[in-house]
Biopython code that builds the backbone (N, CA, C, O; Angstrom):
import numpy as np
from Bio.PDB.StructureBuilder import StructureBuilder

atoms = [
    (1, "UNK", "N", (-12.996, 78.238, 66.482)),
    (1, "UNK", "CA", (-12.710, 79.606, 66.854)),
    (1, "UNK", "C", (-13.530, 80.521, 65.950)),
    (1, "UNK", "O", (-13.422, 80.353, 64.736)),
    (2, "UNK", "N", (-14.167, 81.269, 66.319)),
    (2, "UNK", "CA", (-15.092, 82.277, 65.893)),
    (2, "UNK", "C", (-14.269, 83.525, 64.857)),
    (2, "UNK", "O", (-13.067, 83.562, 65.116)),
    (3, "UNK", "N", (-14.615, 84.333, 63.970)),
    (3, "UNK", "CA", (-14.064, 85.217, 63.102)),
    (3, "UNK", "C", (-13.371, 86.013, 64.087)),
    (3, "UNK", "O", (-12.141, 86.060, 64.107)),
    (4, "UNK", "N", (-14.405, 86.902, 65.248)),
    (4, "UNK", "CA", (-13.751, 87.872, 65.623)),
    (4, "UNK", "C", (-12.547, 87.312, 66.598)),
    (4, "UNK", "O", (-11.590, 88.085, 66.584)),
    (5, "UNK", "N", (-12.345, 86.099, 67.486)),
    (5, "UNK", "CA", (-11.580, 85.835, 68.179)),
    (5, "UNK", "C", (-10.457, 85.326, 66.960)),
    (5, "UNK", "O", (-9.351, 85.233, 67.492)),
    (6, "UNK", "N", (-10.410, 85.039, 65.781)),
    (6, "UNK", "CA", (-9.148, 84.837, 64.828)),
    (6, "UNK", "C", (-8.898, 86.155, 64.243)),
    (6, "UNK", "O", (-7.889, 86.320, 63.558)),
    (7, "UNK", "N", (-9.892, 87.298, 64.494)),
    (7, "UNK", "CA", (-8.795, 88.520, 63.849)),
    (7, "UNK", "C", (-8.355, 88.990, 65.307)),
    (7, "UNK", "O", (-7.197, 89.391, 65.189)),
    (8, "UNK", "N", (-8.649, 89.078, 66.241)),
    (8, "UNK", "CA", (-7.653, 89.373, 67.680)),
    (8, "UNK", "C", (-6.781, 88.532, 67.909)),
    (8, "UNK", "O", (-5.873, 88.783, 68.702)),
    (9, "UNK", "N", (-6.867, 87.413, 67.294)),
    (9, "UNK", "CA", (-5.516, 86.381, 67.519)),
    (9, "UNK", "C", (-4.446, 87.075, 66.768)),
    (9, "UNK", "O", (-3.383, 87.290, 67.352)),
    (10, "UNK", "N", (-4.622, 87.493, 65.394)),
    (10, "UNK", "CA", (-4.066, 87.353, 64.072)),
    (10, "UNK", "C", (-3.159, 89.092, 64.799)),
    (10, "UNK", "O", (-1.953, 89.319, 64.703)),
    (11, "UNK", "N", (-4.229, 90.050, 65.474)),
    (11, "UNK", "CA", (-3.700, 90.869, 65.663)),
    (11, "UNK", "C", (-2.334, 90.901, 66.565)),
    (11, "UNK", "O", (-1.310, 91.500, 66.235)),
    (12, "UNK", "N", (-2.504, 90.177, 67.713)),
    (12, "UNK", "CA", (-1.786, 89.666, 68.833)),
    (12, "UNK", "C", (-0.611, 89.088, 68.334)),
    (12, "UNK", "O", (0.446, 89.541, 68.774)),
    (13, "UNK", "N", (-0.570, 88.188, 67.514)),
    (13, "UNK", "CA", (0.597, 87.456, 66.929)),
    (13, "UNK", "C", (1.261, 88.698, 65.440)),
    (13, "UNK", "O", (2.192, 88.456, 64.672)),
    (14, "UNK", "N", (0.676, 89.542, 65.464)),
    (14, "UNK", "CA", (1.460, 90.383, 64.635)),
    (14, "UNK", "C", (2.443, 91.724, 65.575)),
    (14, "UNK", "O", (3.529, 92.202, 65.247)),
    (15, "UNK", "N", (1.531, 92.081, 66.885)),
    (15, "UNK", "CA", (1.860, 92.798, 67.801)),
    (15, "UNK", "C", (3.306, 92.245, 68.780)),
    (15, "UNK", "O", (4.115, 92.904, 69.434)),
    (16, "UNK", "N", (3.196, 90.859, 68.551)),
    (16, "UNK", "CA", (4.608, 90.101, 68.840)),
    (16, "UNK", "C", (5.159, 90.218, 68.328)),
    (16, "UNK", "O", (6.172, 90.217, 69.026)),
    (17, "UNK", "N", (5.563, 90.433, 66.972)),
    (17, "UNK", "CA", (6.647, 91.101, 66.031)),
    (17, "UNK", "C", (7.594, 91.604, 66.716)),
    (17, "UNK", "O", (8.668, 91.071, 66.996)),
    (18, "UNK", "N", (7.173, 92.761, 67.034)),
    (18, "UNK", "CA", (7.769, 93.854, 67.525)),
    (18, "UNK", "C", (8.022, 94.067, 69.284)),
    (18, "UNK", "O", (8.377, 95.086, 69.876)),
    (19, "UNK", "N", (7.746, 92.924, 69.744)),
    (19, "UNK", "CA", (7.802, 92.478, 71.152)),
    (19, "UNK", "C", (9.010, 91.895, 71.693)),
    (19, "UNK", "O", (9.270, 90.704, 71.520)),
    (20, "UNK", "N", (9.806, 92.730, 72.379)),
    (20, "UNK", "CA", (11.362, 91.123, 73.155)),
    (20, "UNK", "C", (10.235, 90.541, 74.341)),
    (20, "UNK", "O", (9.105, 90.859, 74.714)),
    (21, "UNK", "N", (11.242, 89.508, 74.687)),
    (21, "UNK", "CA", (10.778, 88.471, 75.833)),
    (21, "UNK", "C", (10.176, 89.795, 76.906)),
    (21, "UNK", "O", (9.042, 90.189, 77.182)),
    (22, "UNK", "N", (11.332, 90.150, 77.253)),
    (22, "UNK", "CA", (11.028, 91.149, 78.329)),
    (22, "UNK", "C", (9.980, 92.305, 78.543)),
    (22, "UNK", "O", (9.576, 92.925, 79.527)),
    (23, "UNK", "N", (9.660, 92.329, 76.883)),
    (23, "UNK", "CA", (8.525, 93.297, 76.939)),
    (23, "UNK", "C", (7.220, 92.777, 76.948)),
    (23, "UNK", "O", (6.266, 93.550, 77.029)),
    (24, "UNK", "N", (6.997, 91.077, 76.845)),
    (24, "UNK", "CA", (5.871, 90.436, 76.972)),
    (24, "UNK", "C", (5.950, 90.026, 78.899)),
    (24, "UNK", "O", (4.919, 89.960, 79.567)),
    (25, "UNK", "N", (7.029, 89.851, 79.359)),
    (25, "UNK", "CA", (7.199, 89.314, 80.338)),
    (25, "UNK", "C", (6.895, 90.597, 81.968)),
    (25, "UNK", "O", (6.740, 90.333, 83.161)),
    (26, "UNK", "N", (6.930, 92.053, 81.150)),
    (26, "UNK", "CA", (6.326, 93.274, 82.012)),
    (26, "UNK", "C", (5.065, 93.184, 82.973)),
    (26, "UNK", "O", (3.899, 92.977, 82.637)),
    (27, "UNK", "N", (5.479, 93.350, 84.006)),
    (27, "UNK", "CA", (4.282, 93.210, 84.642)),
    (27, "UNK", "C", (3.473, 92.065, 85.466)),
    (27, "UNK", "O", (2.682, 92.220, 86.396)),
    (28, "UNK", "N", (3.889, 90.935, 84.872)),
    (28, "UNK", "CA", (3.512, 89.319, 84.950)),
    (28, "UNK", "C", (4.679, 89.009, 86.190)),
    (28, "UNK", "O", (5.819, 89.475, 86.220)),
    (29, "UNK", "N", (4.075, 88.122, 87.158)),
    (29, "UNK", "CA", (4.966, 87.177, 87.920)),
    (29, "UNK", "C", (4.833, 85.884, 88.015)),
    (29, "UNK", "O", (3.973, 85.263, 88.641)),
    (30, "UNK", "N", (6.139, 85.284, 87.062)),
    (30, "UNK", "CA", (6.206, 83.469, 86.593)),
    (30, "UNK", "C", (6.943, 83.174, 87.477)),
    (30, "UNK", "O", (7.947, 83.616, 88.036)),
    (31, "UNK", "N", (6.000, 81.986, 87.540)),
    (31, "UNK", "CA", (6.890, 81.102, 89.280)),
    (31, "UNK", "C", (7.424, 80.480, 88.844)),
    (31, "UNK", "O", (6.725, 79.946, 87.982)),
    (32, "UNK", "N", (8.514, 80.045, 88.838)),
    (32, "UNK", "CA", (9.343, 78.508, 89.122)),
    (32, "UNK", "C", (8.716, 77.478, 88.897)),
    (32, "UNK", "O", (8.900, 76.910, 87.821)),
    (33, "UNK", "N", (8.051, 77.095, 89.589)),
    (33, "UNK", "CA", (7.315, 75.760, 90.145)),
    (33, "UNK", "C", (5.865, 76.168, 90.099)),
    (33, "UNK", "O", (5.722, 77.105, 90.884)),
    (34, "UNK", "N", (4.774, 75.869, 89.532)),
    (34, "UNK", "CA", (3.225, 75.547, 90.031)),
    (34, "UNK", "C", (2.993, 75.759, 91.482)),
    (34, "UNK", "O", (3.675, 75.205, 92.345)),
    (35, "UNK", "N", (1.933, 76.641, 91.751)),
    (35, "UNK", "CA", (1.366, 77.079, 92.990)),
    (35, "UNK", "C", (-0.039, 76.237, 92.734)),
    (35, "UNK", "O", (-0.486, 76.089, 91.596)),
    (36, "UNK", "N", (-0.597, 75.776, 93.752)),
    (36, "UNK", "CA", (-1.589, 74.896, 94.483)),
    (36, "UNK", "C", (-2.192, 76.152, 94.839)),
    (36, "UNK", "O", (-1.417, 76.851, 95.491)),
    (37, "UNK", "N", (-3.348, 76.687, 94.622)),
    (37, "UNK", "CA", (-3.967, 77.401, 95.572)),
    (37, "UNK", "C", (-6.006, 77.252, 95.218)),
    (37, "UNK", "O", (-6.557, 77.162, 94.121)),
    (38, "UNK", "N", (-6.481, 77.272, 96.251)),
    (38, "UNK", "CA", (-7.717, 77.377, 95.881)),
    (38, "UNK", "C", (-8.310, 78.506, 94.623)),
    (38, "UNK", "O", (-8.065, 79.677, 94.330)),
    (39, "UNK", "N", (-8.958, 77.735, 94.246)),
    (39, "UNK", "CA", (-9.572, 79.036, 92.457)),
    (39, "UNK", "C", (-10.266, 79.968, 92.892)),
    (39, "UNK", "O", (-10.133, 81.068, 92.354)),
    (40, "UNK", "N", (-11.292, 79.794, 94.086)),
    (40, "UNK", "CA", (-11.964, 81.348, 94.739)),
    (40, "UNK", "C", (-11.677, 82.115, 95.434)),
    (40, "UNK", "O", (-12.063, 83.282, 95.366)),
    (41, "UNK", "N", (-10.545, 81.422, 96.711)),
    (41, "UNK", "CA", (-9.343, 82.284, 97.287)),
    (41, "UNK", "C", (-8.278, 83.702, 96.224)),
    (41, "UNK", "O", (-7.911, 84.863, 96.406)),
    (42, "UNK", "N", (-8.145, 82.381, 94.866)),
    (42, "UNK", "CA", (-7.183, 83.550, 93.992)),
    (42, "UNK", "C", (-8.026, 84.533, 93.879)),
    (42, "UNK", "O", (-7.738, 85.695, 94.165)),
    (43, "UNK", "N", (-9.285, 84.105, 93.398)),
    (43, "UNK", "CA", (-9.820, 84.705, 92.184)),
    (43, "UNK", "C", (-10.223, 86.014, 93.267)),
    (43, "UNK", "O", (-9.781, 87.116, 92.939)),
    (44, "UNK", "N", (-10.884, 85.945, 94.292)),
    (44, "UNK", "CA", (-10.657, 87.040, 95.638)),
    (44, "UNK", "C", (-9.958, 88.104, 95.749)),
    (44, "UNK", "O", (-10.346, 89.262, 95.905)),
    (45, "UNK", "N", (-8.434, 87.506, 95.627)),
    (45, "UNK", "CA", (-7.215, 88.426, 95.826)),
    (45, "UNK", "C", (-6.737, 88.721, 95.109)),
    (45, "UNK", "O", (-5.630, 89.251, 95.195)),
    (46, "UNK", "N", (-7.372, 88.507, 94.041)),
    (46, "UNK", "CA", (-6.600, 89.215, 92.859)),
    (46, "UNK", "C", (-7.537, 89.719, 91.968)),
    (46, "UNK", "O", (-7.428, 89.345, 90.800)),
    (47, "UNK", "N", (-8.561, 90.592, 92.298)),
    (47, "UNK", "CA", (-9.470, 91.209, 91.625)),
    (47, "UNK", "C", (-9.201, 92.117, 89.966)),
    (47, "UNK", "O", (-8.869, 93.297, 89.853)),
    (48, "UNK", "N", (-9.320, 91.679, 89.467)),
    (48, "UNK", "CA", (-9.175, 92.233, 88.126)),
    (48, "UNK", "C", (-7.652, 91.548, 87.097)),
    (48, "UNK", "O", (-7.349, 91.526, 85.904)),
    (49, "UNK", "N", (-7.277, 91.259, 87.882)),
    (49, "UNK", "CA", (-5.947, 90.290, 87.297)),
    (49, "UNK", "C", (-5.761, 88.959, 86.607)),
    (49, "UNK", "O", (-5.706, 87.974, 87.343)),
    (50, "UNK", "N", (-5.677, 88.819, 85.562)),
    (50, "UNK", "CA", (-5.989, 87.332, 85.106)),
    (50, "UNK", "C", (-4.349, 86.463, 85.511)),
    (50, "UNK", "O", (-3.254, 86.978, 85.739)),
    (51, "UNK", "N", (-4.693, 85.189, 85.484)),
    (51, "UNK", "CA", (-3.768, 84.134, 85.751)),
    (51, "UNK", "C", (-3.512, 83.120, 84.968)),
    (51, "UNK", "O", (-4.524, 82.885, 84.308)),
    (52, "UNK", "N", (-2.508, 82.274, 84.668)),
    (52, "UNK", "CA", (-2.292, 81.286, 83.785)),
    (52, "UNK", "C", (-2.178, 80.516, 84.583)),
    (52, "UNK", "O", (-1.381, 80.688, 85.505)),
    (53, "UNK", "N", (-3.143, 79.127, 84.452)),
    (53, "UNK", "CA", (-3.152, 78.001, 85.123)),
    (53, "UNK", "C", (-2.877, 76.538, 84.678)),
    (53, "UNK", "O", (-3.288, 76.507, 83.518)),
    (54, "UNK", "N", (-2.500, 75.577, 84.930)),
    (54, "UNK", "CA", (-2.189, 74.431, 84.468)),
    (54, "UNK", "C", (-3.440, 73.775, 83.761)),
    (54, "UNK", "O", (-4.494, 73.812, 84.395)),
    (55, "UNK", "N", (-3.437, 73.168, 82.491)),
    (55, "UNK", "CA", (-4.703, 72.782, 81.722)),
    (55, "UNK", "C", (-4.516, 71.316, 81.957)),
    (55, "UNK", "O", (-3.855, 70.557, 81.248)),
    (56, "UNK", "N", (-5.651, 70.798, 83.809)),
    (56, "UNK", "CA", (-5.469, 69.442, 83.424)),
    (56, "UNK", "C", (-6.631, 68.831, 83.326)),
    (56, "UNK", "O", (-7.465, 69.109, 84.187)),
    (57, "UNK", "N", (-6.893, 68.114, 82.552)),
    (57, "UNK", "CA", (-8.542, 67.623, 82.025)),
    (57, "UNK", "C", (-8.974, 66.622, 83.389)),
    (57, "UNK", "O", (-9.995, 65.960, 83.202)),
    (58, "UNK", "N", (-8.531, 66.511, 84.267)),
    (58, "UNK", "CA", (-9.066, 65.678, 85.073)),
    (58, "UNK", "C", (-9.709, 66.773, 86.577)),
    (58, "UNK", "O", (-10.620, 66.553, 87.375)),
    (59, "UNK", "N", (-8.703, 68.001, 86.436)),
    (59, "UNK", "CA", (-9.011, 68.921, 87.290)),
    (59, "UNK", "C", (-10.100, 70.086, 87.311)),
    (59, "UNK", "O", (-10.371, 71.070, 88.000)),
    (60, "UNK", "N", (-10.698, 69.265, 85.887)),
    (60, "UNK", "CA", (-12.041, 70.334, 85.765)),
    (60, "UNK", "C", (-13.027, 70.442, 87.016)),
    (60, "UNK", "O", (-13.408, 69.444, 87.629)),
    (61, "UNK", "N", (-13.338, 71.517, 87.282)),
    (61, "UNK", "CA", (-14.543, 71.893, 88.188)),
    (61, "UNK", "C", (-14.043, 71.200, 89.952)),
    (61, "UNK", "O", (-14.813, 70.919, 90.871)),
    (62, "UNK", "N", (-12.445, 71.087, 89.928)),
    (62, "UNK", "CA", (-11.778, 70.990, 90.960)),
    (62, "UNK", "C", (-11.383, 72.478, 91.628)),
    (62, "UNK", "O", (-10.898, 73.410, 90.987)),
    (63, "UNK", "N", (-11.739, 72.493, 93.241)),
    (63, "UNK", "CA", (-11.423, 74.348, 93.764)),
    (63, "UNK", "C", (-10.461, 74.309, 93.697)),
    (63, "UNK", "O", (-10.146, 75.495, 93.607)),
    (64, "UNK", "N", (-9.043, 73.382, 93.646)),
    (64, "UNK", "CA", (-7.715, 73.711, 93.619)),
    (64, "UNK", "C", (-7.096, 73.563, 91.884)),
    (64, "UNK", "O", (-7.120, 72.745, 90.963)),
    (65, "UNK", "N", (-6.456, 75.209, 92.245)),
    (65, "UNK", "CA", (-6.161, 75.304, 90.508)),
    (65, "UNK", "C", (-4.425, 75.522, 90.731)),
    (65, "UNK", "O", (-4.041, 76.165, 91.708)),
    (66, "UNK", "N", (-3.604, 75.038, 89.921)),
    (66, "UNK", "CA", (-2.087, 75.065, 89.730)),
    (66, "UNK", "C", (-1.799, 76.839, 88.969)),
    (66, "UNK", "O", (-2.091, 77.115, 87.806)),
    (67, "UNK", "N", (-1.184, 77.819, 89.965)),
    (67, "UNK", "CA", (-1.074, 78.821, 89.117)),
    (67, "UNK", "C", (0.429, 78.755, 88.407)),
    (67, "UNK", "O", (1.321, 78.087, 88.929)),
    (68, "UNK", "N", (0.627, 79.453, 87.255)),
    (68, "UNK", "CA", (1.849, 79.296, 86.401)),
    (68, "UNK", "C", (2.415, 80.567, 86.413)),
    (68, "UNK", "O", (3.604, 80.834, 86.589)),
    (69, "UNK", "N", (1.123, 81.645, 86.137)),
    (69, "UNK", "CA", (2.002, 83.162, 85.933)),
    (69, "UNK", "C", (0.650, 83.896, 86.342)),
    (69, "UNK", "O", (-0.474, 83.444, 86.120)),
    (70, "UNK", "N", (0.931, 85.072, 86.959)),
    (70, "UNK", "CA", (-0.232, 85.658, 86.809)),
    (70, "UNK", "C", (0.582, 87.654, 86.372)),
    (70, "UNK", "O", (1.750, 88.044, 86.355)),
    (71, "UNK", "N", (-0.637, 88.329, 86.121)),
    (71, "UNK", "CA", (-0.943, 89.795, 86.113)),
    (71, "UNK", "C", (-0.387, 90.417, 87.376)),
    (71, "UNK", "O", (-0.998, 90.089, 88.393)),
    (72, "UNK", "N", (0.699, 91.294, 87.550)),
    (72, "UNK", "CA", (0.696, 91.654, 88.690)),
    (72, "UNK", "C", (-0.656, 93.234, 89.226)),
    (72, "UNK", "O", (-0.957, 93.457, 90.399)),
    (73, "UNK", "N", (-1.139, 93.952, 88.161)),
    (73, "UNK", "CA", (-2.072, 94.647, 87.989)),
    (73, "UNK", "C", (-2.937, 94.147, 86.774)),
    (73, "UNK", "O", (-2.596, 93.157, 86.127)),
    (74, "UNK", "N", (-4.108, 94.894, 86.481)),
    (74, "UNK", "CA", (-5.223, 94.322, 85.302)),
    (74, "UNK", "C", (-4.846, 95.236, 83.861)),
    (74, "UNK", "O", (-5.485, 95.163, 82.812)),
    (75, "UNK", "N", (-3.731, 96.042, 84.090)),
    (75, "UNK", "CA", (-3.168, 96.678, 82.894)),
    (75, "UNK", "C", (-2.178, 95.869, 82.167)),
    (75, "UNK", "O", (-1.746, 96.090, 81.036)),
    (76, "UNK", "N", (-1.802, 94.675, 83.145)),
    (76, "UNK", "CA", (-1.087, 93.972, 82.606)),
    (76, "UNK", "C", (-1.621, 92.363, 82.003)),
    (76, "UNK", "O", (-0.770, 91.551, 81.638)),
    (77, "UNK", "N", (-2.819, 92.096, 81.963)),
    (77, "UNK", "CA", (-3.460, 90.780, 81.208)),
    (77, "UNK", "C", (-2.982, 91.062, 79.790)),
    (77, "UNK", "O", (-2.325, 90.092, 79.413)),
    (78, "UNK", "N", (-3.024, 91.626, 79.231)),
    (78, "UNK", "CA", (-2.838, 91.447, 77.789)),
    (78, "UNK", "C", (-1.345, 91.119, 78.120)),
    (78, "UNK", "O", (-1.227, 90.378, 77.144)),
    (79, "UNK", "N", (-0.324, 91.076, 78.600)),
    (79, "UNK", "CA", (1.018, 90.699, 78.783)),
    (79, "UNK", "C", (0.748, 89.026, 79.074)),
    (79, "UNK", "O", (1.333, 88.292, 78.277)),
    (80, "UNK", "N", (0.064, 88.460, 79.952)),
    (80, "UNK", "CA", (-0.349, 87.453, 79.756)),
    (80, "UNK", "C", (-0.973, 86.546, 78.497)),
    (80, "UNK", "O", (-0.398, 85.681, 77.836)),
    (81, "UNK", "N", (-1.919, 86.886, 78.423)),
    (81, "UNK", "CA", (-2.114, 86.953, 76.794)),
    (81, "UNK", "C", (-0.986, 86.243, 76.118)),
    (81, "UNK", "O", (-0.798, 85.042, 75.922)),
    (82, "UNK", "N", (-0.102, 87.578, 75.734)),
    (82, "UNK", "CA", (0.934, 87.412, 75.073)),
    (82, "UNK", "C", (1.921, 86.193, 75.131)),
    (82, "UNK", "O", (2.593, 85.624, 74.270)),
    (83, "UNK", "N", (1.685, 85.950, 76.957)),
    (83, "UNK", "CA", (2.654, 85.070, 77.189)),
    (83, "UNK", "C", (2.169, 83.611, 77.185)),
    (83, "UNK", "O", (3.033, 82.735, 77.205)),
    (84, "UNK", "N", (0.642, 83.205, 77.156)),
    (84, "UNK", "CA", (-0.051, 82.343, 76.766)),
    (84, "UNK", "C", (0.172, 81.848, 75.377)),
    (84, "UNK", "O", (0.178, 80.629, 75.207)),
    (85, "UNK", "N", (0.365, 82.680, 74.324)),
    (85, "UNK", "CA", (-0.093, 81.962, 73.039)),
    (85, "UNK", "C", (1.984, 81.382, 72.690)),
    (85, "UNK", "O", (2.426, 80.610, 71.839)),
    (86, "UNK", "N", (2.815, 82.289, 73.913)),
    (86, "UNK", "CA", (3.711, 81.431, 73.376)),
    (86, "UNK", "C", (3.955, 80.061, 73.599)),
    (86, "UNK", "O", (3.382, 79.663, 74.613)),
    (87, "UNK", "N", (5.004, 78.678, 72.640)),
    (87, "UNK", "CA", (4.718, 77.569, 72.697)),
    (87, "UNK", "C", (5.373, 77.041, 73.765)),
    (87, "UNK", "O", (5.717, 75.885, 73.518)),
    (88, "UNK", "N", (5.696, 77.420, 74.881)),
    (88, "UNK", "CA", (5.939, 76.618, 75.790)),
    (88, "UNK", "C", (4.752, 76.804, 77.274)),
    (88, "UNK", "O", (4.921, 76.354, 78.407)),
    (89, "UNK", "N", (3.653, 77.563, 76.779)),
    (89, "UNK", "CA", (2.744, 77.818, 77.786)),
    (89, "UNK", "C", (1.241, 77.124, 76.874)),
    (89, "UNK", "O", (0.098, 77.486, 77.151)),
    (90, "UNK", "N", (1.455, 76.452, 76.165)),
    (90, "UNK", "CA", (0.720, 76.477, 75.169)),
    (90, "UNK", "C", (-0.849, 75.454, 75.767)),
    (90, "UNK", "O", (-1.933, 75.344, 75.192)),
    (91, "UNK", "N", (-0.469, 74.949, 76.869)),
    (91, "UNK", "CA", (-1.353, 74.222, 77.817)),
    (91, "UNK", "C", (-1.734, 74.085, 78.863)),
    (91, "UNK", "O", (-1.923, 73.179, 79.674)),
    (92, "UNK", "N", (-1.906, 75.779, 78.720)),
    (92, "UNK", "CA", (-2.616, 76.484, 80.203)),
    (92, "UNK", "C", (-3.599, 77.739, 79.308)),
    (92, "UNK", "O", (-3.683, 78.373, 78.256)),
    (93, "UNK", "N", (-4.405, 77.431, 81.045)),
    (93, "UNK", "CA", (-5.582, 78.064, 80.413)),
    (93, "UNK", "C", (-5.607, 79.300, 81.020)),
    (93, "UNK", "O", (-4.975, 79.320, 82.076)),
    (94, "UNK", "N", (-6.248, 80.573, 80.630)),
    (94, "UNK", "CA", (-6.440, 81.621, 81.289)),
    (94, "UNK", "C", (-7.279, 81.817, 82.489)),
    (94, "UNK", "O", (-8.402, 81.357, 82.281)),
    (95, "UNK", "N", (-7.134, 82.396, 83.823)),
    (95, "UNK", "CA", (-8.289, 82.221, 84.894)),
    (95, "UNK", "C", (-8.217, 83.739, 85.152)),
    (95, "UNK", "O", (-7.251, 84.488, 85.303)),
    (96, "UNK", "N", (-9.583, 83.959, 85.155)),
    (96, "UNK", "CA", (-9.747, 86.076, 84.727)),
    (96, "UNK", "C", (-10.880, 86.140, 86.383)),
    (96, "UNK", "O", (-11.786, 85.510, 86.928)),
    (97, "UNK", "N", (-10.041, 87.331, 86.573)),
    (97, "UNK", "CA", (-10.379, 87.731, 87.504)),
    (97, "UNK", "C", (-11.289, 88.892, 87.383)),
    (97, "UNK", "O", (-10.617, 89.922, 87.438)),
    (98, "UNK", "N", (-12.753, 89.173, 87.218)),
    (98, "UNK", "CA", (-12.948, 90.366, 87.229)),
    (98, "UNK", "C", (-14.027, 91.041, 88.217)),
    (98, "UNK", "O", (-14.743, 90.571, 89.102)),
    (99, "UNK", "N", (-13.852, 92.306, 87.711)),
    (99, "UNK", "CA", (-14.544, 93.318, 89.142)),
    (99, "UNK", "C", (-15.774, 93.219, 88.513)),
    (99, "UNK", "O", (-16.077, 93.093, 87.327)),
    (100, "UNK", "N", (-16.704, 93.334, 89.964)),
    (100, "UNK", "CA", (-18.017, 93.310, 89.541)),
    (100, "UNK", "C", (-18.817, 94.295, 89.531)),
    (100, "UNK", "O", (-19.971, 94.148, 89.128)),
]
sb = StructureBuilder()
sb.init_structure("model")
sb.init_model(0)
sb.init_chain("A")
sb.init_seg("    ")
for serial, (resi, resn, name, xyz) in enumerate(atoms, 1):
    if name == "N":
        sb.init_residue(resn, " ", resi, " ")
    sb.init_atom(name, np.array(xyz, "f"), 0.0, 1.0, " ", f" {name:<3s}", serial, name[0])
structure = sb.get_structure()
């Protein structure tokens, strides 16, 4: 991990301090269960919104990605973020949607 991505970590995990569940959980919609959906279909319909996806080493460079939680707007990724570095999401990866 590079300097500047460990002082935005360092920042993030201090900004949780002062965070309840509910205020990391704003904005974000966590499914139940893993969604199956194609990765360029999402990445389409959900322009600017990042997603948390299942991290499986065999599913690399596979079009079908498992979604976990995503951004319901792009004001809300850093809520993701947030909800990534906690330890029960701790093995999923981010899938970023952005405008071009």
């Amino acid at each position: 991990m590079g300097y500047i991505q460990e002082l935005s970590m360092k920042a993030m995990q201090k900004e949780l301090e002062n965070m309840t569940e509910e205020d990391i959980k704003k904005g974000l919609c966590i499914l139940d269960k893993p969604e199956k959906v194609p990765r360029f279909t999402w990445l389409y319909g959900h322009i600017g919104c990042a997603a948390l996806i299942r991290n499986n080493e065999g599913d690399r460079g596979k079009d079908d990605v498992y979604i976990i939680a995503y951004a319901t707007e792009e004001k809300y990724n850093k809520n993701l973020w947030l909800l990534q570095i906690q330890p029960e999401y701790k093995n999923t990866v981010r899938l970023n949607a952005v405008h071009e």
